[in-house]
N, C-alpha and C positions, 0 to 999 in steps of 0.2 A: 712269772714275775714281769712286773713294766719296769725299765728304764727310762731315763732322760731320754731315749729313742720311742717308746712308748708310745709318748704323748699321741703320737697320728700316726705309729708306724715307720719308715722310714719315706725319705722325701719320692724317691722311688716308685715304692711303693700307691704310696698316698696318690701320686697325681695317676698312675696306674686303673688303681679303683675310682678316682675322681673321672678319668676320661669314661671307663667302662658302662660307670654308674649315670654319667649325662647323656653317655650314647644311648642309653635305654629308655631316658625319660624320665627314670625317677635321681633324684636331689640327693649326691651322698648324705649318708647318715641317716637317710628317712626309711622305712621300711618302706619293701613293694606293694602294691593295690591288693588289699584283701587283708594284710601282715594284720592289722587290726583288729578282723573280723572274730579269731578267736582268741582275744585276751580277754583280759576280764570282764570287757564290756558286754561283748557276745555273750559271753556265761552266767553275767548278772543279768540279762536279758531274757535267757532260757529259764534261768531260777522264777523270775516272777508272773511266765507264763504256768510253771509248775504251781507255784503257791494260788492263782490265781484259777487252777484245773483244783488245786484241795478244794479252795470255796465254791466251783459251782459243781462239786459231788456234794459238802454237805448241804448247800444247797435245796439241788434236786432231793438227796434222803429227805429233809424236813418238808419238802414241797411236795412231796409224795406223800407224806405220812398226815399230811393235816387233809390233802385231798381224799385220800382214802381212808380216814380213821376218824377227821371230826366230820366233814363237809357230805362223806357218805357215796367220794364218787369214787366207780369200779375202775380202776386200770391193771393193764396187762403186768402184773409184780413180775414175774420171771424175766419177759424180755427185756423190762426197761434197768434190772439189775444185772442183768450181763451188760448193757452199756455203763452202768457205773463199775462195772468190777474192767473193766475195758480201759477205761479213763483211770482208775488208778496201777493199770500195769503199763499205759501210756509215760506215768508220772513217775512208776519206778523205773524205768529203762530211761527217760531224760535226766534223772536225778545221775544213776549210774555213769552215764555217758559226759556230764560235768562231772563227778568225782575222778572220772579216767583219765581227763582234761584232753572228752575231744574236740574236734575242730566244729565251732559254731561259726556256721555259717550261718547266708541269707538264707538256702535252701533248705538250712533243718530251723527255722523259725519260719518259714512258709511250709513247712510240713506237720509243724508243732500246727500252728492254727490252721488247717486245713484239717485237721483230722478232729480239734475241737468243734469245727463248722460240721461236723460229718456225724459226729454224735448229736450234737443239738437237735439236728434235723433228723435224727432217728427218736430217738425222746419225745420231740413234737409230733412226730409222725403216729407216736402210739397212744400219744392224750388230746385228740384233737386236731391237729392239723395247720390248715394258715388259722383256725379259730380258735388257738389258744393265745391269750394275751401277752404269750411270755418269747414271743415272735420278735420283739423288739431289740433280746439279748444278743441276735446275731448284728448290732452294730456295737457291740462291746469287739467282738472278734477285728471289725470292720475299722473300728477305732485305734486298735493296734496296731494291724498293718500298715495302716496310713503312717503309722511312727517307726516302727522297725522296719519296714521293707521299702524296698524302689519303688518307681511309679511304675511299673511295669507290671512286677509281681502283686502290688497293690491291686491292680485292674482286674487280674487273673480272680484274688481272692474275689472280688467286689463281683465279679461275673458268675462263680460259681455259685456263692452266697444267693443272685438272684434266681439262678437255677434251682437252685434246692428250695426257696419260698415260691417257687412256680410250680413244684413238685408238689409243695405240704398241701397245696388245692386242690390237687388230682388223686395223691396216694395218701391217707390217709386212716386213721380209725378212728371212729367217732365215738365223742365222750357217750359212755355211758352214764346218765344224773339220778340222780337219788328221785324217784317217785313223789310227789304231790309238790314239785315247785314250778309254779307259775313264771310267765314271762319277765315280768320283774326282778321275779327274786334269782334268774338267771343273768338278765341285765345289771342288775347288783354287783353279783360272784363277777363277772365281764370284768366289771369296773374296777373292783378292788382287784382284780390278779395285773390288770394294768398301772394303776398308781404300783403297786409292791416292785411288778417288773421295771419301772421308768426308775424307783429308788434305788435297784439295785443296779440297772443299769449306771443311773447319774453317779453313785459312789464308786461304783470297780471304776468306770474309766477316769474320774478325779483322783484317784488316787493310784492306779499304778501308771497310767500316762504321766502322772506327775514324776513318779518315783523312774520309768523308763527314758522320760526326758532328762531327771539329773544323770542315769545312766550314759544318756550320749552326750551330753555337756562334759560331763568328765572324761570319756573319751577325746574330743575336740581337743580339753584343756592338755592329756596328756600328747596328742600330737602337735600341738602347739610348741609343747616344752621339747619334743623332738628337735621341730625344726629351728627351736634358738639355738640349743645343743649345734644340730649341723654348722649353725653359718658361726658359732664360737669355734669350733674344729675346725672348719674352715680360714678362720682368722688365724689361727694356732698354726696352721698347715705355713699360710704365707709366710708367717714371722718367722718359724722355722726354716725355711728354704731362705728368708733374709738373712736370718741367724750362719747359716752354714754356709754362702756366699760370701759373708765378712769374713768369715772365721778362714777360708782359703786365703782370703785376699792379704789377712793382718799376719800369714805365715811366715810367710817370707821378710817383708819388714822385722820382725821380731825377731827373725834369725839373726838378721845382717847386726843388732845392733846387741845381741848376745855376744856377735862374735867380737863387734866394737869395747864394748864393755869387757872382754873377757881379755884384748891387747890390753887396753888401760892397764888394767890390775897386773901386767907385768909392766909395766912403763915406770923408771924409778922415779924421773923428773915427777909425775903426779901420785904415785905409793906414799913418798917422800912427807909427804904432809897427811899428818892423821884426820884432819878434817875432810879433805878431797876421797879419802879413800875409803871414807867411813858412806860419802853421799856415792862414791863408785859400787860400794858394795849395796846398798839400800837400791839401787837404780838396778844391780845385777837380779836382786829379788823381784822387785816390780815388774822385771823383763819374767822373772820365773813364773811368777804367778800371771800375766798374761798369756803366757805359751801353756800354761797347764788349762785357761780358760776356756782358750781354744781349742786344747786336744778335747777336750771336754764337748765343745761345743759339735768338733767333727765326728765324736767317737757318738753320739744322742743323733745326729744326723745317720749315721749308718754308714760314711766315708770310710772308717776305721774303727775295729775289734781289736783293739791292744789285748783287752783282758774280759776274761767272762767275770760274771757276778760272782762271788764267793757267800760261802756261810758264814755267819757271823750270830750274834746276839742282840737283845732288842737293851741292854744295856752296854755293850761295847759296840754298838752302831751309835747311842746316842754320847756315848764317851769320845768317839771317834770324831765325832760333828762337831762339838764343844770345841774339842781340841784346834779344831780346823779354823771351826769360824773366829777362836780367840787369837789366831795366827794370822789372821786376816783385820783383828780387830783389837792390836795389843791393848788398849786403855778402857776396852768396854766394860762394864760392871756386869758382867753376864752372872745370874745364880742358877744352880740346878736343885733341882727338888727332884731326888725319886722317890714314887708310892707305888712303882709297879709290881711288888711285888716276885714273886719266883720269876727269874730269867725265863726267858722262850727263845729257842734258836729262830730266826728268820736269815732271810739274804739278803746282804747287803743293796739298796737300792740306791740309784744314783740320784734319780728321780725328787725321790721322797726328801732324801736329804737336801737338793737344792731348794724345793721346796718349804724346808725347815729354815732356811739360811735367807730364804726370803722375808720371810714373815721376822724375823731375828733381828734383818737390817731393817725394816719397819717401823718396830718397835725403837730400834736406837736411837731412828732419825727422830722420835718423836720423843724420846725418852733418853736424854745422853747419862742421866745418872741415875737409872736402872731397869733392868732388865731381868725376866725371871723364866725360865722354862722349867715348865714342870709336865713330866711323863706320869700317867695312870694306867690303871689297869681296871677296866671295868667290865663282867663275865669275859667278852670273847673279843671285847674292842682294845687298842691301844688309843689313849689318847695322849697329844702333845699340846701341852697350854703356853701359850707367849703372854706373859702379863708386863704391862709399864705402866710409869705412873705419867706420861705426856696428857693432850688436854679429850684425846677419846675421837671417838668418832663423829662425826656429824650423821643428824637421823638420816638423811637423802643418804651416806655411803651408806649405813646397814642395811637400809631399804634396797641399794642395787649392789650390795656386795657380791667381788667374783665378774662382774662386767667392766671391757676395757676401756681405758681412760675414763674412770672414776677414780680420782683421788683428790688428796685433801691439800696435796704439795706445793699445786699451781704451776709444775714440770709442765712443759710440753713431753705428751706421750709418755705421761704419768697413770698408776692404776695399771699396769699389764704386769706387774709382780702379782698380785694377790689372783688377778686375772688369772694365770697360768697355776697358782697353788690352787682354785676351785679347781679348775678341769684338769688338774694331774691327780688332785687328790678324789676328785668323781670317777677318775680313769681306773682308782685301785679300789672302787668301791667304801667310801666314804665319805664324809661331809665336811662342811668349813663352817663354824658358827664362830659369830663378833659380836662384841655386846661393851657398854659401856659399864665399869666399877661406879657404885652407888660414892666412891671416895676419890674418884680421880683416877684416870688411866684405862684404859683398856685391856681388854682380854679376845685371844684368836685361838680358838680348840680345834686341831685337828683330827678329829674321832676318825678310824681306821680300823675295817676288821683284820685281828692277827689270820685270818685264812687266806687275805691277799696277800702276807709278804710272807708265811709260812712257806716252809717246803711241802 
């Protein structure tokens, strides 16, 4: 479970991992050098070297079968079908190795195309030699590297590549040709196995260079989103450690004037008048609800563990909230709507519900005559809807909802509510969607799977 301590851990904590994490070099919150290599990028990367090992066995099969069945030339069948039955157990063992979800590295995509360049050159080696015109496809391999690999490993490939077209000159077996064609009509066949090679060349590398470049673009973008991520947790981190600095400091005042307030109320001279005793008492509460702000505020910092989390229900947690915030908000028109359905036990979250409490006074500021929350249940999500009828969003907020000081109030260091509802509620694995009513007012869902606040 997260608490209001959650959000980054404790402050402790947090600056702990923060120093650990800069002494190393890497940016809290960012994965270390590699973390990247085998998500999904890496794996869609191995995928379209495999797809791209199917096209050139059926390939070779049709290249084969028109060579030796319409064209009339002899090649060696056995050997060059143990390299195709080779290349497709190549392609079930990297299939297997992505379904197992291993670790794609550089080194097993320099080995992926290293062992594609090592068949080519075997294939050639038994139709020809450097004199088959289909010599060309070794810059499709050539092509690749240059995109998935370092400059490094690129050079390696690029070096061997030339080794093996220095080889196909020396070791070779030469075509055997169909009897009675003239120099021509072998200068012909030449030409056309060239155009075919240049086509199939020009196609594979336009199209999965293309399709391996969105590959790493989407990688970029997801570490990109990391490092917003870090430096928002990192802003979170600071407010918090301001947070629980005040909240020491406002302890004590708070005391002294509980205990002021708590003479008063025996003092007759000011009992004595029901007016006086009526704002004695109203000022004892505002003292109350201040010092509970703050325990609140110490207990999310890690200061103080008064109480663990308890179990509760996902409709006596939101009965609870109700309850809370219409004690905070005597004259608000707050309504509830439940469609959630069969109760679900979860644990009470301190978190979650400040976060609700956010979004609630949001809506009030903008909406003082009404206010609607409504709880769903949709397969395995909880959602919590805040609807008002105030004047809605501005397009620039939806566009940067969730980043701080974005708001619509004109506060100084305004925008850090909704701010901390994104990253508490991405903390429990959920989202924040706002959208403006086609009739006036707004709408704030916060979608939630019930397996982050389940037991």
């Amino acid at each position: 479970m997260t608490d209001w301590a959650d959000l980054q851990r404790t402050a402790r904590e947090i600056l702990a991992e923060a120093a650990r994490r800069l002494g190393a070099g890497t940016p809290a919150g960012l994965p270390e050098p590699g973390a990247l290599d085998d998500h999904d990028g890496g794996r869609q990367n191995l995928l379209l070297l495999v797809q791209l090992r199917w096209i050139a066995v059926a390939g070779q099969v049709m290249t084969i079968a028109v060579a030796q069945g319409v064209l009339g030339v002899v090649l060696p069948l056995g050997a060059m079908a143990v390299v195709l039955v080779g290349l497709v157990l190549l392609n079930l063992v990297s299939l297997g190795w992505i379904v197992r979800g291993g670790r794609v590295t550089e080194g097993v995509l320099f080995v992926a195309l290293l062992l594609d360049v090592v068949a080519l050159t075997v294939q050639l080696s038994l139709s020809g030699g450097a004199t088959n015109p289909f010599t060309s496809l070794f810059l499709l391999q050539l092509t690749l590297a240059a995109v998935l690999l370092s400059s490094r490993a690129t050079i390696g490939l690029v070096a061997i590549t030339t080794a093996a077209l220095g080889l196909l000159m020396l070791v070779y077996r030469p075509l055997v040709l169909p009897q009675g064609d003239g120099e021509g009509d072998l200068f012909r066949l030449y030409l056309i196995g060239m155009l075919v090679s240049f086509v199939i060349d020009a196609a594979l590398i336009a199209v999965f260079v293309t399709r391996v470049s969105r590959n790493l673009r989407r990688q970029d973008a997801r570490l990109a989103d990391l490092r917003q991520r870090a430096a928002e947790e990192d802003h979170i981190v600071r407010m918090g450690l301001l947070a629980s600095g005040a909240a020491h400091e406002l302890g004590t005042p708070l005391s002294s004037l509980s205990v002021i307030l708590g003479d008063w109320r025996r003092m007759p001279e000011l009992t004595a008048s029901p007016d006086i005793a009526r704002e004695i008492e109203e000022m004892q509460e505002a003292v109350g609800r201040c010092k509970a702000i703050v325990t609140g505020i110490l207990l999310a910092a890690g200061a103080a563990r008064g109480e663990a989390p308890h179990l509760t229900s996902v409709r006596a947690f939101v009965t609870e909230l109700v309850v809370d915030w219409r004690r905070m908000h005597a004259c608000a028109p707050l309504q509830v709507r439940d469609a959630f359905g069969e109760d679900e036990e979860i644990v009470s979250d301190t978190a979650l519900k400040q976060v609700v409490f956010n979004v609630l006074d949001n809506a009030l500021d903008m909406s003082p005559d009404f206010v609607e929350l409504a709880v769903l249940r949709e397969g395995d999500t909880l959602r919590l809807s805040v609807t008002d009828r105030g004047p809605g969003f501005a397009p620039e907020m939806l566009a940067r909802l969730g980043q701080p000081y974005t708001s619509s109030k004109g506060r100084l260091g305004g925008g850090l509510g909704l701010f901390l509802v994104v990253n508490v509620v991405r903390k429990l694995g959920g989202t924040v969607e706002a959208r403006n009513r086609s009739i006036g007012g707004a709408v704030v869902t916060l979608s939630l799977p019930l397996s982050s606040l389940t037991v």
